[in-house]
C-alpha positions as CSV (number, residue, x, y, z in Angstrom):
1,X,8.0,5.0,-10.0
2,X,7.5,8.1,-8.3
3,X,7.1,8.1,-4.4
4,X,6.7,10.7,-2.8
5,X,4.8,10.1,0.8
6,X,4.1,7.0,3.1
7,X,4.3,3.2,1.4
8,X,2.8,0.2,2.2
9,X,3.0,-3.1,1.5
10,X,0.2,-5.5,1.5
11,X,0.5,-8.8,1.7
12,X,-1.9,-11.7,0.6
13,X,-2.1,-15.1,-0.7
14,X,-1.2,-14.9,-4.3
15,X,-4.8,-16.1,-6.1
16,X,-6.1,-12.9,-4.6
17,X,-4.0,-10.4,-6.0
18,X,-5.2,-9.2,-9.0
19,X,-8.9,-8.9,-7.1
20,X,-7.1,-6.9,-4.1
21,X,-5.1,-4.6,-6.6
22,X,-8.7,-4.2,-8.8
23,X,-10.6,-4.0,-5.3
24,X,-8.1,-1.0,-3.7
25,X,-8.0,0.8,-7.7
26,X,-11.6,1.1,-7.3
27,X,-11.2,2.9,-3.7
28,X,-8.0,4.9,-4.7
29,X,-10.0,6.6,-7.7
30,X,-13.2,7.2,-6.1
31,X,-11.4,8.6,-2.6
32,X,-8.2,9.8,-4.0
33,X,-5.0,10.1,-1.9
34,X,-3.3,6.7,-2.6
35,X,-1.8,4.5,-6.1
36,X,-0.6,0.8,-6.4
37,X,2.9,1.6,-7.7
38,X,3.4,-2.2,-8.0
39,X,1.9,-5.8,-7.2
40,X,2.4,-9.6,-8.0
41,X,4.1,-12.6,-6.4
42,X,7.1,-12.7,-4.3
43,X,10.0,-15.0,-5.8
44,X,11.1,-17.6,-2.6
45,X,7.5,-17.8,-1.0
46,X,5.4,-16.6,-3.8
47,X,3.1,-14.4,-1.7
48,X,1.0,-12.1,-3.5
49,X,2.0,-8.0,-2.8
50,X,0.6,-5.0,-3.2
51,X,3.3,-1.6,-3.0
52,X,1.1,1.4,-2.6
53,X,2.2,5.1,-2.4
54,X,0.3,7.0,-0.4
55,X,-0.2,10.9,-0.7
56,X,-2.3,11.9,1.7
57,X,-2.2,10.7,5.2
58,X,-3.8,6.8,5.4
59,X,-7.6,7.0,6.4
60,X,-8.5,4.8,9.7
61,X,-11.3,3.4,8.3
62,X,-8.9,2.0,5.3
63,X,-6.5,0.6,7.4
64,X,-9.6,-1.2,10.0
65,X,-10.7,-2.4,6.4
66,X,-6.8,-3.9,5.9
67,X,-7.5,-5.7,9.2
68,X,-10.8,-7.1,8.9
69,X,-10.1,-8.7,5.7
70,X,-9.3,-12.2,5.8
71,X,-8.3,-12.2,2.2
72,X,-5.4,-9.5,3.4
73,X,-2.4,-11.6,5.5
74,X,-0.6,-8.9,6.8
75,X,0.3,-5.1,6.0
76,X,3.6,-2.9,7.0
77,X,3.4,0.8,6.7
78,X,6.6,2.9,6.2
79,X,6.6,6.6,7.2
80,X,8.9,8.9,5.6
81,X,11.8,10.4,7.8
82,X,10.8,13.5,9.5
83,X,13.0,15.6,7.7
84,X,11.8,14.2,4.3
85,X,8.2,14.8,4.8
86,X,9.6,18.7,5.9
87,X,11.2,18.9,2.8
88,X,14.9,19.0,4.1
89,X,17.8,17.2,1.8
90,X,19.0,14.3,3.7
91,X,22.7,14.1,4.4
């Protein structure tokens, strides 16, 4: 798994997951910029996931599409440190 810019996980109920991951391939390919590094069911609550690795910084209009999806229950972003998107080694 190589990561190497801003994650995010997307959370949905689990009957969706295979069409979200199929769904956001589609968009990943034809705009670029983004991969799913990993998706499936959580163990306890056995929520569906999606872990995508984005490259290039996260377009608006993907993330208003995140939120206007009623199939999509929630989404967290994680930025990269500062200092790791500047390239610096972490101490």
């Amino acid at each position: 798994m190589n990561v190497t810019g801003t994650l995010m996980i997307i959370l949905c109920a689990s009957r969706y997951v295979k069409h979200i991951a199929d769904e956001l391939t589609d968009w990943f390919e034809a705009e670029g910029g983004a991969e799913i590094l990993l998706y499936g069911t959580t163990m306890k609550a056995q929520q569906g996931f999606l872990l995508v690795n984005w490259t290039a910084p996260i377009p608006d209009r993907f993330l208003k599409k995140l939120q206007t999806d009623s199939d999509i229950a929630d989404v967290v972003v994680c930025y990269p440190p500062a200092a790791q998107q500047q390239g610096a080694i972490p101490r």
